[in-house]
C-alpha positions as CSV (number, residue, x, y, z in Angstrom):
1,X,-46.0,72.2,116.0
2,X,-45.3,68.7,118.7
3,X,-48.7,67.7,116.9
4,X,-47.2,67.7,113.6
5,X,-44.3,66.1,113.7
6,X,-45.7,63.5,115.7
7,X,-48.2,62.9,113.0
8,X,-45.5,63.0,110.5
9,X,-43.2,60.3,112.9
10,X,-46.0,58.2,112.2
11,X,-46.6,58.5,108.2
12,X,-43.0,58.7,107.1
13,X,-43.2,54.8,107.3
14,X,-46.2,54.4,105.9
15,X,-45.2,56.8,103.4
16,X,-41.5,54.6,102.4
17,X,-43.8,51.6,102.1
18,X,-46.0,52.6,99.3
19,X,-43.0,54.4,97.7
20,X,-41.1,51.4,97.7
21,X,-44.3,48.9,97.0
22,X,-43.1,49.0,93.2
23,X,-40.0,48.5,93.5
24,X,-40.0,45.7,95.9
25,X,-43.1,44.2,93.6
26,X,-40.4,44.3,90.6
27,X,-38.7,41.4,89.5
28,X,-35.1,41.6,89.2
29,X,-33.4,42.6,85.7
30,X,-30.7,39.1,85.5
31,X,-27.2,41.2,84.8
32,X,-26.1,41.0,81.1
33,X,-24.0,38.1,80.1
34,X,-20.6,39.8,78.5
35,X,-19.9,39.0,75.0
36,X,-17.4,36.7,74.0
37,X,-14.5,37.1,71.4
38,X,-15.3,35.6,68.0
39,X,-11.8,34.0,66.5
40,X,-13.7,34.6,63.0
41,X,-11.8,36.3,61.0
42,X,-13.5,39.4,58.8
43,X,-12.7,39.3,55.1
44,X,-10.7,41.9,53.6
45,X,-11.7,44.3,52.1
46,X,-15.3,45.1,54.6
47,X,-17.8,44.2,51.5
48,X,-21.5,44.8,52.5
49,X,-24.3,43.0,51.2
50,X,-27.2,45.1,48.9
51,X,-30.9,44.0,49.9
52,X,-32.4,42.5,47.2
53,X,-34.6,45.4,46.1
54,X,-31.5,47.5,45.4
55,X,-30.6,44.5,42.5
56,X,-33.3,44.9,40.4
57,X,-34.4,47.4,37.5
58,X,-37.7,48.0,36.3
59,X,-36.7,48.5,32.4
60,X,-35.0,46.7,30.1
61,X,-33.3,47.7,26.9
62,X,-33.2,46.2,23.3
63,X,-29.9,44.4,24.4
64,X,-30.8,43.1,27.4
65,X,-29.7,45.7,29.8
66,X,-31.9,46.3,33.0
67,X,-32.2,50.0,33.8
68,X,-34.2,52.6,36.7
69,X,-33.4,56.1,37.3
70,X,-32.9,56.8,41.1
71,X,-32.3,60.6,40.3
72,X,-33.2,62.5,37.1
73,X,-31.2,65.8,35.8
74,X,-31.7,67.7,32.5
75,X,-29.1,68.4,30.1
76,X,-26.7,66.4,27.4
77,X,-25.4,62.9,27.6
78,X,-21.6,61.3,27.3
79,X,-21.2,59.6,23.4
80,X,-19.2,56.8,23.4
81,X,-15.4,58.2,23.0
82,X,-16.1,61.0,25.5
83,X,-14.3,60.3,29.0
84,X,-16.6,60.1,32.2
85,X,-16.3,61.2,36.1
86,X,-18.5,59.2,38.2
87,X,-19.2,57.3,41.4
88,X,-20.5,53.9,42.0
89,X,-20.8,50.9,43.3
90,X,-20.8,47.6,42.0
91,X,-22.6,44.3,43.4
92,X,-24.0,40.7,42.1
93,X,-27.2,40.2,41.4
94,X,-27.2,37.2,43.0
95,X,-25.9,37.5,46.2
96,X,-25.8,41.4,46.3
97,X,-22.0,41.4,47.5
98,X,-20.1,44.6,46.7
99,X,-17.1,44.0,44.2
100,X,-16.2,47.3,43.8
101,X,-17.2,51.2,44.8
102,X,-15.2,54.3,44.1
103,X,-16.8,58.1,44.8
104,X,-15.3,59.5,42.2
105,X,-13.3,58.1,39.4
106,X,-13.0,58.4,35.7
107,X,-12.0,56.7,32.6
108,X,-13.2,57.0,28.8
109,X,-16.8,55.9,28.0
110,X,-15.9,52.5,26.0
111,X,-13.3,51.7,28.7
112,X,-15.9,49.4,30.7
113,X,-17.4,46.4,30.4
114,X,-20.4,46.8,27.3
115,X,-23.6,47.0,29.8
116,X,-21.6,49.5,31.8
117,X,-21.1,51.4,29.1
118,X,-24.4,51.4,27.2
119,X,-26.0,52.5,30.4
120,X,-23.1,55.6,30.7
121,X,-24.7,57.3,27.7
122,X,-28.1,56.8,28.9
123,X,-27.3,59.3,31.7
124,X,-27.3,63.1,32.1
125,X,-24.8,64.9,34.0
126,X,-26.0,64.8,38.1
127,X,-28.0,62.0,37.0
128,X,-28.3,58.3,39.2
129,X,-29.0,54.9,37.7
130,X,-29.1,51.4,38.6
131,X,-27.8,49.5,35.7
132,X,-28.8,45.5,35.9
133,X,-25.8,44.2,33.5
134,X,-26.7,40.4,32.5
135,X,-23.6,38.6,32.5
136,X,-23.3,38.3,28.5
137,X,-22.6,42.5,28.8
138,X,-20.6,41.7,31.8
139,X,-17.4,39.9,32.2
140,X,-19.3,36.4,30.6
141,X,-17.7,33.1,31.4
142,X,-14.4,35.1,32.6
143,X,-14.2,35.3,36.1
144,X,-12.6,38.8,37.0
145,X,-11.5,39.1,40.6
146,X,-14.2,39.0,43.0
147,X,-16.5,38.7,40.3
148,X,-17.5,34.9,39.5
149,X,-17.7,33.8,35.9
150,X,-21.4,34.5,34.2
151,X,-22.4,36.7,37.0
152,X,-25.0,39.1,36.6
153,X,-23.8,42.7,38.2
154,X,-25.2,45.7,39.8
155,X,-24.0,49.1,39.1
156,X,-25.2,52.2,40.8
157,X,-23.8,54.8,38.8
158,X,-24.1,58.8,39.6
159,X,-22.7,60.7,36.2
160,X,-20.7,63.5,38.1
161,X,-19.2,64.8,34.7
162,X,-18.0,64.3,31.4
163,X,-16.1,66.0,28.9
164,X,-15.1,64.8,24.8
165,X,-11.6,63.9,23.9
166,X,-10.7,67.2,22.8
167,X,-11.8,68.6,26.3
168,X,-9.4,66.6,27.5
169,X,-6.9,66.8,25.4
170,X,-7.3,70.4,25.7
171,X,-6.6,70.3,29.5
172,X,-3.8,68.3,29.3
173,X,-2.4,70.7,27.0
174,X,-3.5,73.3,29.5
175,X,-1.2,71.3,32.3
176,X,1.6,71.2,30.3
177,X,2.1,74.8,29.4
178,X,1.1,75.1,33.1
179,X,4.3,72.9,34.3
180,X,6.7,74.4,31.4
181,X,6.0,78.0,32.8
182,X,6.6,76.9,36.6
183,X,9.7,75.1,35.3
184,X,10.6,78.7,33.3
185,X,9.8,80.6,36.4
186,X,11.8,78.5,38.8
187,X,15.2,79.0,36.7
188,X,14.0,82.9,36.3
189,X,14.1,82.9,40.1
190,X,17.3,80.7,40.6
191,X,19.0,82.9,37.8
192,X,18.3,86.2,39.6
193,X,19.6,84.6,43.1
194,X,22.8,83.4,41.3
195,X,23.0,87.2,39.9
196,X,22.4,88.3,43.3
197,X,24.9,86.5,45.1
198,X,27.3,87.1,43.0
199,X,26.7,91.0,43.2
200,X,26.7,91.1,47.0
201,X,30.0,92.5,48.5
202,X,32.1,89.3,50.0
């Protein structure tokens, strides 16, 4: 047992040595610099920038439009007066700055710009397309907003749903009686609580 941990008095060094050999051998890591505040100030609204692949189409139609389908679905296609639900997002060609992006949103078929709308009733419900809108089917030599004058746009456009005018119009009508029967039913009620009241012994 003595024998032992004598022997063992006598590596343990040893031992530390070549454990530590590494360590010692290593140079030292210099300690991170801390960042310093930036007085730039960050445009509002927090626009990102689109990578130029993500501008371009790989089809172009008789007027000039620049198309690719990003997702196909099956089924029917908005006409021009039907009203649209969609999400997109909207960019220049040129610099690939967002102008505009909503997930959901809609508004009537020939409501947009023309390129925005000829590519609308290329799509299929579920459907997503990249629509490359020269700027003579855009907004032209009118500048609009963020958007420069003659600017060539973007679109990425998912066709969530769409319904015709008399869809709609049938579901507004559909709210309406909706409202007047909550409005009939909230007098009912108030009617019979008046009645009540006046019933009760004082």
């Amino acid at each position: 047992m003595s024998i032992t941990l004598r022997a063992l008095r006598h590596l343990a060094p040893a031992v530390l040595l070549v454990a530590a050999g590494p360590a010692l051998a290593a140079p030292a890591k210099p300690a991170p610099q801390p960042a310093t505040p930036s007085a730039a100030i960050i445009p509002v609204p927090l626009n990102p920038i689109v990578s130029a692949p993500q501008r371009l189409c790989n089809a172009v139609t008789a007027s000039g439009l620049g198309t690719l389908m990003l997702k196909p679905a099956e089924g029917a296609k908005p006409a021009k007066a039907d009203y649209v639900l969609v999400g997109y997002v909207g960019y220049l060609a040129a610099s690939g700055e967002v102008f505009d992006q909503n997930k959901q949103t809609a508004f009537p078929v020939e409501g947009v710009i023309p390129g925005f709308s000829e590519g609308l009733q290329m799509m299929t419900k579920g459907s997503v397309w990249r629509f490359c809108v020269p700027a003579a089917l855009g907004y032209g030599a009118q500048e609009s907003g963020p958007i420069p004058a003659n600017s060539d746009l973007v679109f990425q456009v998912e066709l969530v749903d769409f319904k015709t005018v008399a869809e709609v119009e049938a579901m507004r009508g559909g709210q309406s009686d909706a409202g007047e029967q909550a409005s009939e039913a909230a007098e009912a009620a108030s009617a019979a609580a008046d009645a009540a009241a006046e019933a009760s012994p004082q």
